[in-house]
N, C-alpha and C positions, 0 to 999 in steps of 0.2 A: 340716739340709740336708747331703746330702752335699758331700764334698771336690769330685768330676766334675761335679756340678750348680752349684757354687759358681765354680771354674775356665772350664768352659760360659760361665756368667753375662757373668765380670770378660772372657773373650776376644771375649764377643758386644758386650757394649759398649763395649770398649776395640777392638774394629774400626771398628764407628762412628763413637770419637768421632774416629781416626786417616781416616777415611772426609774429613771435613768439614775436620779441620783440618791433615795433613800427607800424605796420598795416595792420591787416586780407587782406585786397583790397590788400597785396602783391604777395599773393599766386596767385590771377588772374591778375595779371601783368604778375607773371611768364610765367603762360598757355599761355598768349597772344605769350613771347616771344618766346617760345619754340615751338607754331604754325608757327609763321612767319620764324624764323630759320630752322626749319624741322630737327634736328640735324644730324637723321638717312641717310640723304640722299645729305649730303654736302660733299664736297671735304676733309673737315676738319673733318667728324664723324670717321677716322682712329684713331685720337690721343685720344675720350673721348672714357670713360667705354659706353659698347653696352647695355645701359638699356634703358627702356619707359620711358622717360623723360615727355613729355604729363600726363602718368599715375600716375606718381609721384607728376605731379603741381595739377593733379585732385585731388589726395587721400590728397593732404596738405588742398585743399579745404576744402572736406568734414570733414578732422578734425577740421579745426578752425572756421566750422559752428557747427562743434558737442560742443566743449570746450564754444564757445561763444555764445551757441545759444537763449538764456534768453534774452540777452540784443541787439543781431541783430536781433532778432524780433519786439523788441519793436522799433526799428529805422527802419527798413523797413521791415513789414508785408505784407507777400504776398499777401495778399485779400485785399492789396490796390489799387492793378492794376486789373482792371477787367479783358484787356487786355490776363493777362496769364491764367485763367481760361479757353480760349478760342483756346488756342494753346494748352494746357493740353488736354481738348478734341480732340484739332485734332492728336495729340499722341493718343490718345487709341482710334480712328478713324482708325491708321493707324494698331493697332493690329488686328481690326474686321475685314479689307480687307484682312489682312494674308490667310481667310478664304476661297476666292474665286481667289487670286492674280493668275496673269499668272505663273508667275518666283516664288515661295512661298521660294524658296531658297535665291534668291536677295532681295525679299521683306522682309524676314527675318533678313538679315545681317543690309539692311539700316535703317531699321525699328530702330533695335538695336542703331544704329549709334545715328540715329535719338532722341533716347532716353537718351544717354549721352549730346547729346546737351542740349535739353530742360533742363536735370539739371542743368548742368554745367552752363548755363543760371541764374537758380531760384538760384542757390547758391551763382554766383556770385552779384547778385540784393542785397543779404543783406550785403554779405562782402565790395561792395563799395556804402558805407553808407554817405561821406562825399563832400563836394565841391572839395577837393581837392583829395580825392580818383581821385573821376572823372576826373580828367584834369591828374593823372597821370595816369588814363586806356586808355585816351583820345592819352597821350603822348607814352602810352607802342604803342598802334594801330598805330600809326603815324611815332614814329622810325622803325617798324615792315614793313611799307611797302616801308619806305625808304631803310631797306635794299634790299626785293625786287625790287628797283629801282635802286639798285646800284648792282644789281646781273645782271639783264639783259643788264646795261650800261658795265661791264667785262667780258661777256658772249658773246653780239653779233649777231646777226640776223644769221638765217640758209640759205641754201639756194631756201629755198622758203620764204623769207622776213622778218619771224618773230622768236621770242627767244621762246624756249620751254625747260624744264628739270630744272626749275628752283624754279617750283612752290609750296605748301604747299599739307598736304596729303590728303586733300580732293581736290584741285584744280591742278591740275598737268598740264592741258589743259592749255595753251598761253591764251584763252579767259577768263578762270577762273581765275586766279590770277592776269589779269587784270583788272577784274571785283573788284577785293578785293581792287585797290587801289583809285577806284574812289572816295568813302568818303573823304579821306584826303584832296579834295582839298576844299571842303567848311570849313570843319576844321582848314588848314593851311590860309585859307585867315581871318577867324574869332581871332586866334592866333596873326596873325603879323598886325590884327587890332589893337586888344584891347592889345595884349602884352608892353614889355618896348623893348629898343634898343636891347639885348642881347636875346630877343625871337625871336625876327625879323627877325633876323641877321639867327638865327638855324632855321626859317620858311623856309626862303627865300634856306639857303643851303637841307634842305629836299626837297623841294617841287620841286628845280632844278632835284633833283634825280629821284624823282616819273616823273616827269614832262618826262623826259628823256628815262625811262624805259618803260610808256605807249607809246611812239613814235615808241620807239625799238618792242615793243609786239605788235604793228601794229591791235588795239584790235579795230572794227569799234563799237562795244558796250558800250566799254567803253569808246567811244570816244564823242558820245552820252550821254553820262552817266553824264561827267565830265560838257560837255556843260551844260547841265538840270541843275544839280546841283552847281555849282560855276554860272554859269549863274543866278539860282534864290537867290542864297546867295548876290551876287552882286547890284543884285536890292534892296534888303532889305538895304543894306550898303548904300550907294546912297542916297537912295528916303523915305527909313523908317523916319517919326517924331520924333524916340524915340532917335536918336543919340545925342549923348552928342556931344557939340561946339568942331569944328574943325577936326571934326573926317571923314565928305564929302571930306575933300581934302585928308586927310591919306587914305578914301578908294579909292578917284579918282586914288591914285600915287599906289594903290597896282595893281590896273584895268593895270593902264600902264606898272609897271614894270611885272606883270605876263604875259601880253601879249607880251612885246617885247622879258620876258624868253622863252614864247612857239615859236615866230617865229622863233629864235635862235636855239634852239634843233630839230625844225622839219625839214625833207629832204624833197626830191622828191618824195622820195619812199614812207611817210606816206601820202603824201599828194593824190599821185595819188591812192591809196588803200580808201582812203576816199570820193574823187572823184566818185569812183564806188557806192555811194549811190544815185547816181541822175540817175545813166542806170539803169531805175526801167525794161527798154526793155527786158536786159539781163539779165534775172532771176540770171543765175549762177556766174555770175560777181556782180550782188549788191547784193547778199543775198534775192533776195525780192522772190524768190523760197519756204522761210519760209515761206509765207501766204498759201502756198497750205501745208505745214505742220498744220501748226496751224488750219484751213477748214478739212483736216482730223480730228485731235483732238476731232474737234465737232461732226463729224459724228460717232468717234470712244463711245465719249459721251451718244450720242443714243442708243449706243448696248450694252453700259456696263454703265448705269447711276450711278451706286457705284463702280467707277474703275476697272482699271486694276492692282494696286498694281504697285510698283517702276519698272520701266522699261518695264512697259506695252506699254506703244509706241513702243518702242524699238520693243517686240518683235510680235505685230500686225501689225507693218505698213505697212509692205508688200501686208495686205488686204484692207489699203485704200489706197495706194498711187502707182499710176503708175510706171512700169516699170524703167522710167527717174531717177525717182525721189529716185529710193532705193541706189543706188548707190554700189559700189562694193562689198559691206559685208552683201547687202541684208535686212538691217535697218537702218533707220533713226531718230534721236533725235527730239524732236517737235520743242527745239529749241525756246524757251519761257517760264518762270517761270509761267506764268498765264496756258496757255494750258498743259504746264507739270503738274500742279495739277489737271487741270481737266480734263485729261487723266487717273495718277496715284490715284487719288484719289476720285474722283466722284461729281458731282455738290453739295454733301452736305460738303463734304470736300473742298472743296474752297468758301463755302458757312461759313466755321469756318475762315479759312483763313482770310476772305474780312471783317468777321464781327470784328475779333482780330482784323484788322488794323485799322477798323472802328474807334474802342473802342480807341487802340494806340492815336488815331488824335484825339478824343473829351477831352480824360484827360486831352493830349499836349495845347492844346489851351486853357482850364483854365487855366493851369498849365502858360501860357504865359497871359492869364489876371492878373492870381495874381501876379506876379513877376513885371509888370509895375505899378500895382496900388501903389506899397511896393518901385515905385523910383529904381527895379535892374535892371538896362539897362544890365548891362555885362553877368545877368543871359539867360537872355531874347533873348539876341544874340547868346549865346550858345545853347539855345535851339533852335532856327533858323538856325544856323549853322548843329546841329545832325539834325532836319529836313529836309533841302537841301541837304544833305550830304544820307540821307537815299532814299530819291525824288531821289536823283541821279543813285543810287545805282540799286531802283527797275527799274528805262528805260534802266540800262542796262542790267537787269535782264532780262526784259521783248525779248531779243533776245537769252537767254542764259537761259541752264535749272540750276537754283537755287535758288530751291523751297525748299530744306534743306542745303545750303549753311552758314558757319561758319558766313560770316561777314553781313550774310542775320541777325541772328539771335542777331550777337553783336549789330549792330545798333538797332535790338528792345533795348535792355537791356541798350545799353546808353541811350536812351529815356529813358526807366522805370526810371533808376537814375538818372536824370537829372529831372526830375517829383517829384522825389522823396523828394534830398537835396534843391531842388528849390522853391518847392510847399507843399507837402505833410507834411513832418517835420517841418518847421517853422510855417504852420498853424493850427497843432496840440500844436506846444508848445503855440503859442499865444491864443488859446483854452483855452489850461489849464491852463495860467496864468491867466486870466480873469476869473475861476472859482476858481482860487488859489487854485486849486490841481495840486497835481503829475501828469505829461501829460503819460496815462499808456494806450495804444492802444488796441483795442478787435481783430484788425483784420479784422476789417468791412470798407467798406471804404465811411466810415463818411464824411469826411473830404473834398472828392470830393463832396458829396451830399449838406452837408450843406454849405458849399461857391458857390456852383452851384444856391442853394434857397437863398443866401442872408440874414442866419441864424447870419454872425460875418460880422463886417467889419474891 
């Protein structure tokens, strides 16, 4: 047996047995793990038993919200995020387009897909209930893409420039699974901020890994992606008031050491492929060929104002797009999370889309008034950090279709909890000690309204 299939093993069961006997938030650790490993499809899947390991981290889920579900309610109540109310809709949004979809076969399958997620989501939201939950969902996502970053640094560029066959089961495409590791860098710089020496230390050796692997993955999206996001995390580091003393030169030395990492890792070859973003002349050389994708979109929009169902682009483009532009298989991707929804889904569906994010970003920002008023700089930063990190995420989104994308949907759900153990829970309990009752949730969410009015202080 190999070392990976041995390792796999002791972590698939040592989630487990942590699952039952020391933290629900275990079981979605697992899933995490077993996303980013892909087990089925590694060098190493000969040595383990041939089962759905995915299926297995899922159904552990759904037990230990069925076994605890009394008291994870009361600690995070779903009708506290308005947020998901709103992506719930655009789930059975996506069942009523089944109705008219082009593809009713494909729209079927991802539909379905689609719908594991959204759980798998809501399930995980109550299982990581805790500060520390969260840093270590934060930590499973982070070793997750480190391995992917040390897959592609042992794997090696093809020869057309970039690493493929490396990726997770929804992302298999070089651009997707680079797209997955853009978070981590406002994450790891937030980390090896506020961390001790010995986090640092494990920052600095991950982030060399991811750092190295987006090089090799030659991803111009998430190359974008990365800048947006460690770019605005960096300024908050910096320039924010709320830094606790001495902490401007720890972020100046991370600025310096992460950038003289990147010069270091990066070659010719990534450079000159990024380079190709300023010959906006040569459509096919910078990608900028997409805006007459995305200008289809819209006009595809017009004729179909409630979608075309998943891979409705796909399979109309040939009616709005020239000749040039179909290219050899006769379709075209839009090639943008934004136009792919409102392609696939119709202006009222990206109209649910825009409004969840909406919702997302007004909780978030109470959620970051209360945590400063309360003196939690460290919380405060973390939620900045999952911010930047998700900012990042969607500019590189916005070239690539992942509009039902796994790390699309994690990054809501670390918001959700990070809203949650930061905001939501401690200002219920402080609630209910000031009424000196039991703090016992209806499910409503109170909690954002009456600190929004100025009802506690």
């Amino acid at each position: 047996m190999s070392k990976f299939a041995l390792l796999f093993l002791l972590t698939f069961f040592g989630c487990i047995m942590a699952t039952f006997f020391y933290s629900s938030s275990a079981a979605f650790i697992l899933y995490e793990i077993v996303y980013f490993l892909n087990p089925d499809d590694r060098w190493w899947s000969a040595s383990i038993p041939g089962i759905s390991y995915s299926f297995f981290a899922s159904v552990l889920m759904l037990l230990m919200l069925g076994i605890r579900f009394r008291y994870l309610s009361e600690q995070s109540p779903w009708k506290s995020l308005p947020a998901f109310r709103w992506f719930i809709l655009l789930l059975i949004w996506h069942y009523v387009i089944y109705l008219w979809a082009q593809d009713q076969q494909l729209h079927w399958r991802f539909t379905f897909d689609y719908t594991k997620l959204i759980v798998i989501v809501l399930v995980a939201y109550k299982l990581v209930n805790t500060p520390r939950a969260l840093d270590a969902a934060l930590w499973a996502y982070i070793i997750g893409a480190t391995y992917i970053g040390y897959m592609a640094t042992i794997t090696g560029r093809n020869a057309n420039g970039r690493v493929e066959g490396i990726g997770m089961v929804d992302a298999p495409d070089g651009n997707f699974f680079a797209a997955a590791l853009v978070p981590a860098a406002a994450l790891l710089m937030y980390y090896a901020w506020m961390g001790n020496k010995r986090v640092k230390l494990l920052c600095v050796m991950c982030g060399a890994l991811i750092a190295n692997g987006l090089v090799l993955i030659n991803s111009r999206g998430s190359f974008v992606g990365v800048v947006v996001g460690a770019g605005l995390f960096t300024l908050y580091m910096i320039f924010s008031r709320y830094r606790r003393k001495g902490q401007r030169a720890m972020a100046v030395a991370i600025v310096i050491l992460g950038l003289a990492g990147a010069l270091y890792v990066t070659d010719d070859l990534f450079w000159e492929r990024m380079q190709t973003l300023e010959d906006i002349e040569d459509e096919d050389k910078s990608g900028s060929q997409r805006i007459n994708y995305w200008l289809a979109s819209i006009e595809m929009s017009k004729d179909y104002p409630l979608g075309t169902g998943v891979f409705g682009f796909h399979t109309l483009s040939s009616q709005y797009l020239p000749p040039e532009y179909q290219g050899s298989r006769g379709y075209k991707s839009v090639h943008s999370i934004w136009f792919q929804g409102l392609s696939e889904t119709g202006w009222l569906g990206m109209a649910l889309f825009g409004i969840a994010l909406l919702s997302l970003y007004r909780t978030l920002s109470t959620a970051k008034k209360w945590v400063l008023e309360n003196g939690d700089n460290t919380a405060y930063f973390q939620l900045l950090a999952l911010q930047c990190g998700f900012i990042g995420y969607l500019a590189t989104a916005s070239f690539i279709d992942l509009f039902r994308s796994q790390v699309l949907y994690w990054m809501v759900l670390f918001l959700a909890v990070g809203i949650n153990v930061h905001f939501l829970q401690p200002f219920r309990a402080r609630e209910g000690a000031e009424q000196g009752t039991r703090t016992r949730t209806t499910g409503k969410p109170s909690a954002i309204r009456a600190y929004s009015k100025g009802t506690t202080t």
